[in-house]
N, CA and C atoms of all chains as a GROMACS GRO file, in nm:
protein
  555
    1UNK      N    1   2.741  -2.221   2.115
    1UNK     CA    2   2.723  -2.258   1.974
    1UNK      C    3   2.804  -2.160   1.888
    2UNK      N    4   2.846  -2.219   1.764
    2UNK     CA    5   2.975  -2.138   1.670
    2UNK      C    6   2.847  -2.114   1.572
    3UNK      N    7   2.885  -1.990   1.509
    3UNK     CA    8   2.791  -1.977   1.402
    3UNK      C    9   2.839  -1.852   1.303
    4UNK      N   10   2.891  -1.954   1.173
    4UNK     CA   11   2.971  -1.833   1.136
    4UNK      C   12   2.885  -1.827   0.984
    5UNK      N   13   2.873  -1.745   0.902
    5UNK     CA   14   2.826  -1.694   0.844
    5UNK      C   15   2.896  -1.677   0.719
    6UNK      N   16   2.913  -1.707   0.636
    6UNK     CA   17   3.026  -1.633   0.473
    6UNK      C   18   2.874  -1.640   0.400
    7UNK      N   19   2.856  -1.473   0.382
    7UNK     CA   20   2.745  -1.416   0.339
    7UNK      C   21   2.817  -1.452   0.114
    8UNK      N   22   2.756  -1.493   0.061
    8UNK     CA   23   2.831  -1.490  -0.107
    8UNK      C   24   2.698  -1.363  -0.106
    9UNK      N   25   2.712  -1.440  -0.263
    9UNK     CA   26   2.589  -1.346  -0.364
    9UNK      C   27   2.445  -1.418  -0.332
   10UNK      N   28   2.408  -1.295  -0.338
   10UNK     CA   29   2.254  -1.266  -0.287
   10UNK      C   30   2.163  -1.195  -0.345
   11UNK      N   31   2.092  -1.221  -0.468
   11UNK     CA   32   2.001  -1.147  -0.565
   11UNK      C   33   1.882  -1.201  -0.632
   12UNK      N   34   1.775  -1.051  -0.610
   12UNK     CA   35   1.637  -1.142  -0.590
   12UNK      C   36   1.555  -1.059  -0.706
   13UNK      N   37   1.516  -1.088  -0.811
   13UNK     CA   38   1.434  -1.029  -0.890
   13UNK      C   39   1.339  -0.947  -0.860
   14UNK      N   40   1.250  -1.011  -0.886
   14UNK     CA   41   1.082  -0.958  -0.810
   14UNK      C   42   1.035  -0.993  -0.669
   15UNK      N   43   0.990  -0.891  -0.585
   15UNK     CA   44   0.954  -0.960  -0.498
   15UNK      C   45   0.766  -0.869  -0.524
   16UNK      N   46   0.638  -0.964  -0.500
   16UNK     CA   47   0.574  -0.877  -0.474
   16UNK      C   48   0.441  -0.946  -0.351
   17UNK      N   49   0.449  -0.811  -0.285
   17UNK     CA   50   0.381  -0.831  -0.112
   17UNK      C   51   0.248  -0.838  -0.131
   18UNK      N   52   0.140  -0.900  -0.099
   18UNK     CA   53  -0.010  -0.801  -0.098
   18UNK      C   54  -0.008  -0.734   0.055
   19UNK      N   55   0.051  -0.753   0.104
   19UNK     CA   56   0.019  -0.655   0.269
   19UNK      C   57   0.111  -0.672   0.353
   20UNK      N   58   0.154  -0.604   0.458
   20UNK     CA   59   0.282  -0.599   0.568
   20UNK      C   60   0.168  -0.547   0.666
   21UNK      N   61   0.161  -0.660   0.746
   21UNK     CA   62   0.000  -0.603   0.839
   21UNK      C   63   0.041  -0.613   1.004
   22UNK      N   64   0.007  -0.563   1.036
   22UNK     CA   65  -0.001  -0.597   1.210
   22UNK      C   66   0.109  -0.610   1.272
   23UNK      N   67   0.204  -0.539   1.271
   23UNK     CA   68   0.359  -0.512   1.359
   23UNK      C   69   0.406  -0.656   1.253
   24UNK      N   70   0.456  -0.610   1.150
   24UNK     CA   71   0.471  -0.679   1.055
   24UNK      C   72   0.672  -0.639   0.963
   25UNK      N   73   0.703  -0.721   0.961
   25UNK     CA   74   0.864  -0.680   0.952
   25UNK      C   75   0.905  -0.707   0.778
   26UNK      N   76   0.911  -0.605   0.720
   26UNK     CA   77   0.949  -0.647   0.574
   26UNK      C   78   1.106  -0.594   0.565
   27UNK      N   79   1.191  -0.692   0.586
   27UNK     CA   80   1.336  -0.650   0.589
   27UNK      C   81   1.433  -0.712   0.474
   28UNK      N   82   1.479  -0.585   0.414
   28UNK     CA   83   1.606  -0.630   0.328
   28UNK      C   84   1.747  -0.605   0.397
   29UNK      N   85   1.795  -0.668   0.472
   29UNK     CA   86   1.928  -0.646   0.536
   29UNK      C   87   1.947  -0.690   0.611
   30UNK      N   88   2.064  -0.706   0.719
   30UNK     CA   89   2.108  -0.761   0.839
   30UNK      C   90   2.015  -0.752   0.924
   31UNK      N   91   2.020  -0.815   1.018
   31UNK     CA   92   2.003  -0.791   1.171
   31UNK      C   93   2.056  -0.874   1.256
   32UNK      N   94   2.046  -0.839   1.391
   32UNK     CA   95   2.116  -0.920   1.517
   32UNK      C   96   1.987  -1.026   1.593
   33UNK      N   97   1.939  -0.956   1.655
   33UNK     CA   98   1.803  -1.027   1.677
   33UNK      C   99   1.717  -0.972   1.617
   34UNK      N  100   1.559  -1.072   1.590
   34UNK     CA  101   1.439  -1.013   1.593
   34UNK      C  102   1.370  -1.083   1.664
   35UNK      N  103   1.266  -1.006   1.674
   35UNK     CA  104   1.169  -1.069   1.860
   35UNK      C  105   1.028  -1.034   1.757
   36UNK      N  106   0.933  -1.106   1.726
   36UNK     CA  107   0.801  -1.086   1.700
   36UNK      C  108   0.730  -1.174   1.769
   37UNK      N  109   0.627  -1.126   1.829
   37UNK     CA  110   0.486  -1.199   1.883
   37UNK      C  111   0.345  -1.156   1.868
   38UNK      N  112   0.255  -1.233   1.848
   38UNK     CA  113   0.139  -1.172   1.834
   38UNK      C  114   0.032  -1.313   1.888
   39UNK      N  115  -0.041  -1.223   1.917
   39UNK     CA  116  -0.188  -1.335   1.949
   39UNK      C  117  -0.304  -1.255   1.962
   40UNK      N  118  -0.394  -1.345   1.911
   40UNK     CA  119  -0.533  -1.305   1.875
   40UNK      C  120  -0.606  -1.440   1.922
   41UNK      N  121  -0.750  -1.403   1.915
   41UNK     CA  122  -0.875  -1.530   2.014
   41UNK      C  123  -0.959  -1.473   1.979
   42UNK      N  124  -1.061  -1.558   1.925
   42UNK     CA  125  -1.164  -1.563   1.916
   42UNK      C  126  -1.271  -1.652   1.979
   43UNK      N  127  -1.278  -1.671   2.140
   43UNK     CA  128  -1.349  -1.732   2.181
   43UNK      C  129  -1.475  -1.733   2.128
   44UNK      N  130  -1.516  -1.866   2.146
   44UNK     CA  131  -1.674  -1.896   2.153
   44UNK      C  132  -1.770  -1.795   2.144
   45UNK      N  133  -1.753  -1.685   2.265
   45UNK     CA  134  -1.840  -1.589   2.308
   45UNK      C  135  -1.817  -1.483   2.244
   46UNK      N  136  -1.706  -1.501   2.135
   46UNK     CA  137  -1.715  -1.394   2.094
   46UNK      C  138  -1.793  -1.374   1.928
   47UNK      N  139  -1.902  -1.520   1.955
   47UNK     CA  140  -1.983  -1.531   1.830
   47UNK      C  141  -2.096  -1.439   1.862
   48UNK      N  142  -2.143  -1.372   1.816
   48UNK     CA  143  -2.287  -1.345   1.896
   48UNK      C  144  -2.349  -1.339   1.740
   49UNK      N  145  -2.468  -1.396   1.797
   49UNK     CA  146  -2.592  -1.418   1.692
   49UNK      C  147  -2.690  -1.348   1.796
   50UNK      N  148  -2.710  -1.233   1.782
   50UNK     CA  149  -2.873  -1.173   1.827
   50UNK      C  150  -2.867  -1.020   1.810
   51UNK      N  151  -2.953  -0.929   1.869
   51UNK     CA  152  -2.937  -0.806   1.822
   51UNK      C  153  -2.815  -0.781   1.841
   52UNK      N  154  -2.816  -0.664   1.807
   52UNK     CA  155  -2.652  -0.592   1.759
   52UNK      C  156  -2.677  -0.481   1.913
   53UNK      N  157  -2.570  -0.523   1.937
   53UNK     CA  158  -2.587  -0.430   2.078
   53UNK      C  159  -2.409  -0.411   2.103
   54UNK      N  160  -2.408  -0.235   2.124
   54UNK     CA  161  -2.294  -0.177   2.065
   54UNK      C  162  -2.168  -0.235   2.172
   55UNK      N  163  -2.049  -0.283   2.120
   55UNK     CA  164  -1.943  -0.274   2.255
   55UNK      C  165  -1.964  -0.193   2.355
   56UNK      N  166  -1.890  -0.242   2.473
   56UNK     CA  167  -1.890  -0.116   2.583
   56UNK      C  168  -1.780   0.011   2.561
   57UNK      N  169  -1.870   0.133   2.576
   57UNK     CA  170  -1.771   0.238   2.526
   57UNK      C  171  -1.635   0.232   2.593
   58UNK      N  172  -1.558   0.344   2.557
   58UNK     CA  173  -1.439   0.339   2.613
   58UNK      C  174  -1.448   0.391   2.724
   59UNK      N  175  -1.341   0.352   2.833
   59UNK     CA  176  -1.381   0.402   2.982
   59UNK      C  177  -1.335   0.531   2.968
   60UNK      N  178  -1.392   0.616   3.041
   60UNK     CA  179  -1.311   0.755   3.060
   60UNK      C  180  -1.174   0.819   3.112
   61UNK      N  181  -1.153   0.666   3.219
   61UNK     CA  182  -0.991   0.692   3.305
   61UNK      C  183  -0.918   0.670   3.160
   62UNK      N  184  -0.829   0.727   3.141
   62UNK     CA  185  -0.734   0.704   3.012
   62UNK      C  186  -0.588   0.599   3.049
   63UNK      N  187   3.287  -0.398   1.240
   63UNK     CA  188   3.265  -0.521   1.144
   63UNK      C  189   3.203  -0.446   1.008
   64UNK      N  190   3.255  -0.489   0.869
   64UNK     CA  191   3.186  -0.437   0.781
   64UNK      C  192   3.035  -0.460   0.778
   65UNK      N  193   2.946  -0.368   0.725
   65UNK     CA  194   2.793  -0.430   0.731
   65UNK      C  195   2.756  -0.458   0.539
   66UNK      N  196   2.660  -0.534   0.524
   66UNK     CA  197   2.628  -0.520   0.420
   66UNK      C  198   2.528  -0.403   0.324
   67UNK      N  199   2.527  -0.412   0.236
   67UNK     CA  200   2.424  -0.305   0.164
   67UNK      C  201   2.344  -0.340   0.073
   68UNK      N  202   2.224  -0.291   0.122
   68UNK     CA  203   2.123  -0.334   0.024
   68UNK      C  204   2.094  -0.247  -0.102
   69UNK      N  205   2.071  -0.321  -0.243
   69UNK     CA  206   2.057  -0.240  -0.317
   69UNK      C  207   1.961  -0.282  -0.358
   70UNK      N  208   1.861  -0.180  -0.369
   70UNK     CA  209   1.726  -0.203  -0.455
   70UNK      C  210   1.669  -0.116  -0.575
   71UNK      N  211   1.659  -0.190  -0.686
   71UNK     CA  212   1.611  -0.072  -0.795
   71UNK      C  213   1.518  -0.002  -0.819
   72UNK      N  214   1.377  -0.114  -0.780
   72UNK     CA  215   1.277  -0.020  -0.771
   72UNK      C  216   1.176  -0.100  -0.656
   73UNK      N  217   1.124   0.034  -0.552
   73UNK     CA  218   1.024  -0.005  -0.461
   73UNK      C  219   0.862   0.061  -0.547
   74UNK      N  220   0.741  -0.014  -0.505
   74UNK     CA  221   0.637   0.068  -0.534
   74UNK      C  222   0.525  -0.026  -0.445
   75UNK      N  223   0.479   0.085  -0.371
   75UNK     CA  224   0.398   0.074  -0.245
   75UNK      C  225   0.291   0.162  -0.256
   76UNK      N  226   0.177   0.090  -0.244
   76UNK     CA  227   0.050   0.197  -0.258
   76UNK      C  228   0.008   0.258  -0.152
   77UNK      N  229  -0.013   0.170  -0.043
   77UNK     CA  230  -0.052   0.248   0.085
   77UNK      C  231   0.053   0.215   0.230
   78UNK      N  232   0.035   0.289   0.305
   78UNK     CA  233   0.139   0.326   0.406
   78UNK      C  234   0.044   0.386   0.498
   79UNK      N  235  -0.012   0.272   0.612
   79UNK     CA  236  -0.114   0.342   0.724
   79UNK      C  237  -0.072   0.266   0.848
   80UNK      N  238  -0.138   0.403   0.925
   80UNK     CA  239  -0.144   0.295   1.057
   80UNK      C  240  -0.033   0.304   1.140
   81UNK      N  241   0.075   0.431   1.186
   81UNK     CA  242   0.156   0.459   1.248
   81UNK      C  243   0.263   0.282   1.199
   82UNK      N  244   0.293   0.295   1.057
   82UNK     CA  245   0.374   0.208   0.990
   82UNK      C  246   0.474   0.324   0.899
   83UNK      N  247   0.628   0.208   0.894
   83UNK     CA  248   0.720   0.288   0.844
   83UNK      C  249   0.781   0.240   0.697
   84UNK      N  250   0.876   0.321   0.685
   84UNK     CA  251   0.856   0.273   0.519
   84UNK      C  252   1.096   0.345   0.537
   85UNK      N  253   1.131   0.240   0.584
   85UNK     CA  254   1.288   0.252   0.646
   85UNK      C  255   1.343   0.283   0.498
   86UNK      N  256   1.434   0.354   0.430
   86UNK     CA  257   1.574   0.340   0.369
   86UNK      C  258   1.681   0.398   0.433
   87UNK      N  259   1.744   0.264   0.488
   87UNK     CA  260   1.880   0.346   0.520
   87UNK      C  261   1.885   0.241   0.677
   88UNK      N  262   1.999   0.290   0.759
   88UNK     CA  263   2.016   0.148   0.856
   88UNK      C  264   1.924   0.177   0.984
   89UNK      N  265   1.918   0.105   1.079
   89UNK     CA  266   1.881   0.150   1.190
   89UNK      C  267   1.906   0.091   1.317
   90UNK      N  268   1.916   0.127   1.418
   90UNK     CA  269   1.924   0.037   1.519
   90UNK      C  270   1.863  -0.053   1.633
   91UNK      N  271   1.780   0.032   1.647
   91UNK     CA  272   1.684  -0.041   1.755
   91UNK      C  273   1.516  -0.011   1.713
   92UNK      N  274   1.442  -0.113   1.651
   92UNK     CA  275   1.320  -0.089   1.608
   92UNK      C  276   1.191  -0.186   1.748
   93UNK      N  277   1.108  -0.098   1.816
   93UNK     CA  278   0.994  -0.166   1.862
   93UNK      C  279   0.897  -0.072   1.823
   94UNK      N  280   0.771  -0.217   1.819
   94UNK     CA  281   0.633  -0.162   1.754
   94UNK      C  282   0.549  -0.232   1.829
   95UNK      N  283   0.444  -0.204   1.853
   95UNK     CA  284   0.329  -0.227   1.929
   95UNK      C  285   0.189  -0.248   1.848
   96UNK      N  286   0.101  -0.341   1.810
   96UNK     CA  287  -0.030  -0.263   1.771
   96UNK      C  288  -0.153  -0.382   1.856
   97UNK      N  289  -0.233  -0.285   1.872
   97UNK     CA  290  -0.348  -0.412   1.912
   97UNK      C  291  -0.479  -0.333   1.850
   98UNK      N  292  -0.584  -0.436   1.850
   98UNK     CA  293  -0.704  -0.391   1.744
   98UNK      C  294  -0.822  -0.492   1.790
   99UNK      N  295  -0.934  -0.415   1.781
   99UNK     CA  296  -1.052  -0.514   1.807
   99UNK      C  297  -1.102  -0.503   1.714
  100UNK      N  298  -1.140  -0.611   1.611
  100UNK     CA  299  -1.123  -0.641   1.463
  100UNK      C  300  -1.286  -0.711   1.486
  101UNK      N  301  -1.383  -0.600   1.477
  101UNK     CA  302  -1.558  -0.639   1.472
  101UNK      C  303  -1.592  -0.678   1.330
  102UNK      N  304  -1.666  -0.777   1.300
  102UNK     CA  305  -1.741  -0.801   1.201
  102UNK      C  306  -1.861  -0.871   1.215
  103UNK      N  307  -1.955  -0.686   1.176
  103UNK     CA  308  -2.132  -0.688   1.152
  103UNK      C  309  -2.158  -0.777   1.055
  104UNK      N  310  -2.268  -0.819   1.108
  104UNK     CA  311  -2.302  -0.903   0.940
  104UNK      C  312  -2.419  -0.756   0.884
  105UNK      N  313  -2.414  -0.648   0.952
  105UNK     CA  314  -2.538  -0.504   0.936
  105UNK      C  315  -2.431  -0.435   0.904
  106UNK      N  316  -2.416  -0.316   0.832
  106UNK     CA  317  -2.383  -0.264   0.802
  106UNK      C  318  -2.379  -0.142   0.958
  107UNK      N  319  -2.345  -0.114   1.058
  107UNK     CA  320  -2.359   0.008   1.169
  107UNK      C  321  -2.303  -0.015   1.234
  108UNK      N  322  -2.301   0.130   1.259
  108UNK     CA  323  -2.144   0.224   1.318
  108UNK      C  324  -2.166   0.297   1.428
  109UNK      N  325  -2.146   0.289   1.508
  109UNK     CA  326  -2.172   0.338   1.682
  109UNK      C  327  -2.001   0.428   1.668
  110UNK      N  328  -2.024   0.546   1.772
  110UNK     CA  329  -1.924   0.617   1.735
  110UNK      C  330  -1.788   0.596   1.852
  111UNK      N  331  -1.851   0.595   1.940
  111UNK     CA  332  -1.755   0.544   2.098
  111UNK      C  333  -1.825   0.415   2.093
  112UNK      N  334  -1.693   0.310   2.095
  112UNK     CA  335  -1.720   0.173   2.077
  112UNK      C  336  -1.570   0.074   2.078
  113UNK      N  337  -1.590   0.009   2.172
  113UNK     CA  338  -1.497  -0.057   2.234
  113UNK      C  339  -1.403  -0.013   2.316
  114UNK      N  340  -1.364  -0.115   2.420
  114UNK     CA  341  -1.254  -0.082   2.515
  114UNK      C  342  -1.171  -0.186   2.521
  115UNK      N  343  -1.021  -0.147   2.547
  115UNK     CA  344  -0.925  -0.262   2.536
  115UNK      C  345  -0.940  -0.326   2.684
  116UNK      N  346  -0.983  -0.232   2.808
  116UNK     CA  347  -0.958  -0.304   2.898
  116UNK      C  348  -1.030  -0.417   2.954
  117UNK      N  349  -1.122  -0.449   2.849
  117UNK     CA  350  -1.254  -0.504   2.861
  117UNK      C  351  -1.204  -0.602   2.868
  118UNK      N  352  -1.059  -0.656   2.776
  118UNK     CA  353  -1.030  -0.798   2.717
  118UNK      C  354  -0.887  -0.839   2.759
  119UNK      N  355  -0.918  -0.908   2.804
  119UNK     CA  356  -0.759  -0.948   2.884
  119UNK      C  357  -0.676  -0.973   2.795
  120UNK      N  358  -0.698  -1.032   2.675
  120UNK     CA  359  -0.618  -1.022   2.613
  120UNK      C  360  -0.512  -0.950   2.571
  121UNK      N  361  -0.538  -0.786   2.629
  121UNK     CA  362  -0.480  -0.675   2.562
  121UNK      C  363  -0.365  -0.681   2.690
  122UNK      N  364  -0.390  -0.755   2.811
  122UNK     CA  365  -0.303  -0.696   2.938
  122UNK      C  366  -0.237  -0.856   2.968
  123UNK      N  367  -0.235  -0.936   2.902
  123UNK     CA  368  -0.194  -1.096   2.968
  123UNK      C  369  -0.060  -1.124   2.885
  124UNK      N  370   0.052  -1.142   3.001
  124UNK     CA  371   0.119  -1.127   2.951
  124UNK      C  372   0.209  -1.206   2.796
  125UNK      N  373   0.275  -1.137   2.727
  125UNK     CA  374   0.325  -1.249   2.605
  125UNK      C  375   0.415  -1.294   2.615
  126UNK      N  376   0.470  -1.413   2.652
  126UNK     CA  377   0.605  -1.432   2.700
  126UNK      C  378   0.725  -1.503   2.563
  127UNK      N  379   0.774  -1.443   2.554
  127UNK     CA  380   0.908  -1.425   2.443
  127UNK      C  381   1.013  -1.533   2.484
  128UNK      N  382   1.008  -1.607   2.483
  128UNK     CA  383   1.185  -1.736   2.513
  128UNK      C  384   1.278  -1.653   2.492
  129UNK      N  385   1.343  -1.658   2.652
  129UNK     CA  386   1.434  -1.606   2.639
  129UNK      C  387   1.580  -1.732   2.533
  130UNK      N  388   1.706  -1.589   2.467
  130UNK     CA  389   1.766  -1.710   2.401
  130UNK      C  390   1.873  -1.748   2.527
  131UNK      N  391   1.901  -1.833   2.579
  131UNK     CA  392   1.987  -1.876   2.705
  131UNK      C  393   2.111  -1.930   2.665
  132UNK      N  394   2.145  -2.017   2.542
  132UNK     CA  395   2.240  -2.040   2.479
  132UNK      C  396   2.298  -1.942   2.458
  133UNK      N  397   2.483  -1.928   2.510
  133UNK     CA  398   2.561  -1.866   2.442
  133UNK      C  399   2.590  -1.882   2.271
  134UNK      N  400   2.564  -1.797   2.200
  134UNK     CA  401   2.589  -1.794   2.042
  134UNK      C  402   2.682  -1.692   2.048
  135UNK      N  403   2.824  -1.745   1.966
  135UNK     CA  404   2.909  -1.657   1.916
  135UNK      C  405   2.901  -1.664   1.778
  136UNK      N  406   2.913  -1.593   1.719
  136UNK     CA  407   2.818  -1.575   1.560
  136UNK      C  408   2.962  -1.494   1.514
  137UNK      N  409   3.039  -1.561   1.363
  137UNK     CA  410   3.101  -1.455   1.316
  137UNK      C  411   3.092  -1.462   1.165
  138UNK      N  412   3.099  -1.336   1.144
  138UNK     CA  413   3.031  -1.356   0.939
  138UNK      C  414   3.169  -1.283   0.885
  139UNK      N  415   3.141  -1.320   0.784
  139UNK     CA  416   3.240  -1.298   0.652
  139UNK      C  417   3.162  -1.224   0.552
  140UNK      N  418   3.164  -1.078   0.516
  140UNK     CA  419   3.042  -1.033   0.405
  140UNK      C  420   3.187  -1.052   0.254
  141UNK      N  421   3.197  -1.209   0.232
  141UNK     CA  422   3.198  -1.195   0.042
  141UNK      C  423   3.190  -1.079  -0.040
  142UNK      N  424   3.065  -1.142  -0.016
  142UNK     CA  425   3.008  -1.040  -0.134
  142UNK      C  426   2.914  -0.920  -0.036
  143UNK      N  427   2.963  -0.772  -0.055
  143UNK     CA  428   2.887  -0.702   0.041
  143UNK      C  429   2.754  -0.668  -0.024
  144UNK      N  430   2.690  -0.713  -0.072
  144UNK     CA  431   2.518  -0.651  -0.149
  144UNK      C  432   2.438  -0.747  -0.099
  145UNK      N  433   2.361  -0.717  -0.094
  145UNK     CA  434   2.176  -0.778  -0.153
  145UNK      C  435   2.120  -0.724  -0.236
  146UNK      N  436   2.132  -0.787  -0.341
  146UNK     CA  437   2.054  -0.715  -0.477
  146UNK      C  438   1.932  -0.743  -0.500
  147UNK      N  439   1.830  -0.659  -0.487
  147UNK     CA  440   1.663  -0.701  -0.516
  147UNK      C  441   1.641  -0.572  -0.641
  148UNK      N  442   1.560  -0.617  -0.740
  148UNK     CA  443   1.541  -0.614  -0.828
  148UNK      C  444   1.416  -0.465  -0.824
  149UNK      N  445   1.290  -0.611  -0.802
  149UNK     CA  446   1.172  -0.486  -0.832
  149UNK      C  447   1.101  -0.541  -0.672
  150UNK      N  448   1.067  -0.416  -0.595
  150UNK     CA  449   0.966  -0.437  -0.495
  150UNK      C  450   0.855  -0.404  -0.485
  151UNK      N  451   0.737  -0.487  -0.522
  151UNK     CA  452   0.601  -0.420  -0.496
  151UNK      C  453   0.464  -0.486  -0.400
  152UNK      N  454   0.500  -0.378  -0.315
  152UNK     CA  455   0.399  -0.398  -0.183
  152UNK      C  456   0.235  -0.310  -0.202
  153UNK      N  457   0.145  -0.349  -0.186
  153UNK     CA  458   0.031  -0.329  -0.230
  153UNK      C  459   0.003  -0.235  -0.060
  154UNK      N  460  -0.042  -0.319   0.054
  154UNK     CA  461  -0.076  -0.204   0.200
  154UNK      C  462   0.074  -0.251   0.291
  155UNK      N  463   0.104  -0.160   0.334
  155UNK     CA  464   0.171  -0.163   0.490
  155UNK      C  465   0.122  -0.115   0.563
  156UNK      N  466   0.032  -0.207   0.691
  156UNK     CA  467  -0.025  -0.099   0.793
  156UNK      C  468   0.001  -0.142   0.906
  157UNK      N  469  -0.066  -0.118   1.022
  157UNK     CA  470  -0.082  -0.121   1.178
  157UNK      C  471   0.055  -0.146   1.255
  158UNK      N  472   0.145  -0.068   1.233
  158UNK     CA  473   0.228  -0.042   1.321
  158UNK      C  474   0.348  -0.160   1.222
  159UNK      N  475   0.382  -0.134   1.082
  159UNK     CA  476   0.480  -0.250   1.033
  159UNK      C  477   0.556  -0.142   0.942
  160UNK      N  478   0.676  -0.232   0.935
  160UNK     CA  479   0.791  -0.184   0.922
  160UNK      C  480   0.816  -0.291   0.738
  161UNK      N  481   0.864  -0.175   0.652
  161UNK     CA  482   0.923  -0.212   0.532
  161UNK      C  483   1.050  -0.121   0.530
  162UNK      N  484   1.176  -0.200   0.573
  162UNK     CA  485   1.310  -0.178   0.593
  162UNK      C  486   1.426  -0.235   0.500
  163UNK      N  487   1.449  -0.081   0.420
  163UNK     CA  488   1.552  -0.138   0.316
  163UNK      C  489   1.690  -0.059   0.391
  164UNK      N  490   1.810  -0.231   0.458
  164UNK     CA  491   1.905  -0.163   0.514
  164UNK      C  492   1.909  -0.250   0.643
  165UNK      N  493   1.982  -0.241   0.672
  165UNK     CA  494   2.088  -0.344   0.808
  165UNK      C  495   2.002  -0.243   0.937
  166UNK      N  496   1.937  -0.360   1.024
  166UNK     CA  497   1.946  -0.344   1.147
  166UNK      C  498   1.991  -0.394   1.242
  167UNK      N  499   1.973  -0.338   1.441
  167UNK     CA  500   2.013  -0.471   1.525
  167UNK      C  501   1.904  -0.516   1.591
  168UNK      N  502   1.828  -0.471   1.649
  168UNK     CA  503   1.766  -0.569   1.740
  168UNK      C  504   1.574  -0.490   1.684
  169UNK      N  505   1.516  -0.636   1.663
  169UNK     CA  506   1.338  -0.555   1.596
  169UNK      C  507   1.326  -0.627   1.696
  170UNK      N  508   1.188  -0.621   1.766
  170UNK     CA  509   1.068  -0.590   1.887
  170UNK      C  510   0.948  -0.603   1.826
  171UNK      N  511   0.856  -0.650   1.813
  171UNK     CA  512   0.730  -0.605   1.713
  171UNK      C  513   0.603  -0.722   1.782
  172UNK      N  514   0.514  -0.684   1.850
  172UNK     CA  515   0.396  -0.723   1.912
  172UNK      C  516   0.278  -0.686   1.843
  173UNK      N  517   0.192  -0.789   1.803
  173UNK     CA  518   0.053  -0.739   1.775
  173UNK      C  519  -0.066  -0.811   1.895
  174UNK      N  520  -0.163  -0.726   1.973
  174UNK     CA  521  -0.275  -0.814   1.987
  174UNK      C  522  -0.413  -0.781   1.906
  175UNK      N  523  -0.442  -0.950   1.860
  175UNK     CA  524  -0.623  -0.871   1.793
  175UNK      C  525  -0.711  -0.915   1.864
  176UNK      N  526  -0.827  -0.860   1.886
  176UNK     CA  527  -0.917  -0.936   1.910
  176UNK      C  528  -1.066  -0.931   1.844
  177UNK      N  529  -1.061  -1.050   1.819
  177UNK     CA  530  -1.160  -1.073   1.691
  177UNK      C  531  -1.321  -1.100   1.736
  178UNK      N  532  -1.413  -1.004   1.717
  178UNK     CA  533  -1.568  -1.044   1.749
  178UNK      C  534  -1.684  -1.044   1.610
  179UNK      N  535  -1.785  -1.151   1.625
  179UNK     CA  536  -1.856  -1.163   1.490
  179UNK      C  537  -1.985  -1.104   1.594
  180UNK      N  538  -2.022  -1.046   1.496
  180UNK     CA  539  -2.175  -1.004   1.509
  180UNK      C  540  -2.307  -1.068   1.416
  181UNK      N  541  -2.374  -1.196   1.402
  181UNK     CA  542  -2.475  -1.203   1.287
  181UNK      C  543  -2.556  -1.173   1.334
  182UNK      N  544  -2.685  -1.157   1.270
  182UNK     CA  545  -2.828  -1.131   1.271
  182UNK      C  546  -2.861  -1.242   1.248
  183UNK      N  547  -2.998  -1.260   1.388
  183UNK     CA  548  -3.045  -1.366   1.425
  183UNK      C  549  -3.116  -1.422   1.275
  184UNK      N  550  -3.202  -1.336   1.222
  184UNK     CA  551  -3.311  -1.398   1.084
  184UNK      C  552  -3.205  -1.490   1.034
  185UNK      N  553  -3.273  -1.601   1.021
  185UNK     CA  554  -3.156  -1.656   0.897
  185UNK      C  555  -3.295  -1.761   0.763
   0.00000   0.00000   0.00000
């Protein structure tokens, strides 16, 4: 695939963010590649309705 | 190859957390990582050692990225060499994110969350 580019004028007033969160890319400029992925789940089980009973701590092997 | 340049007049950013960066100027190779187990008590309490990533597969399964397999020959012409932005205002940047004023080559950037609700049975 050909992919050529003639960059002109390029000008942006205001920009305004409420948040850049979670491996989050706020870019003014070139780049070659970018690679982002993310995933999150919230299974079923992870509803719990009953006492509050704490996560399992962290293991000790690091 | 010439690169372009960004010009910006004014940035204003309130917070900056969370092993997150705050770029002026170029760079070349950016990877970031974050993962988070994102609890919400409907109680207000705080246990002090609490949670483990290895608990959740999520944190270890793999994410698989497409590879690009198409040959792309890409060639640019910078015209006009600027990007002109005006006024920038970012309120949080956190958990491992990048606000980059300036030409890079290759970003990387993974998040995993994993999200648990806690209510109380009374209703």
């Amino acid at each position: 695939m050909n992919f050529h580019v003639y960059n002109r004028d390029i000008s942006v007033g205001a920009i305004k963010v409420s948040a850049v969160a979670s491996s989050s890319l706020f870019l003014v400029g070139d780049a070659e590649t970018i690679q982002l992925a993310s995933t999150f789940d919230t299974p079923p089980e992870s509803l719990i309705i009953g006492p509050f009973v704490p996560l399992a701590p962290e293991s000790g092997s690091r | 190859m010439l690169q372009r340049t960004a010009s910006v007049n004014n940035v204003e950013m309130d917070s900056l957390a969370i092993a997150s960066v705050f770029q002026i100027g170029d760079s070349n190779l950016i990877q970031g990582f974050s993962r988070a187990i994102a609890v919400q008590r409907e109680v207000e309490l705080f246990f002090d050692n609490e949670g483990n990533f290895a608990n959740y597969p999520i944190f270890s399964e793999p994410l698989p990225l497409i590879p690009i397999s198409e040959t792309i020959n890409m060639s640019r012409q910078n015209i006009n060499p600027f990007i002109k932005v005006g006024n920038i205002d970012i309120i949080g940047v956190s958990s491992s994110s990048i606000v980059h004023l300036g030409n890079t080559n290759h970003v990387t950037l993974e998040t995993r969350v994993k999200h648990i609700r806690q209510l109380s049975p009374k209703k």
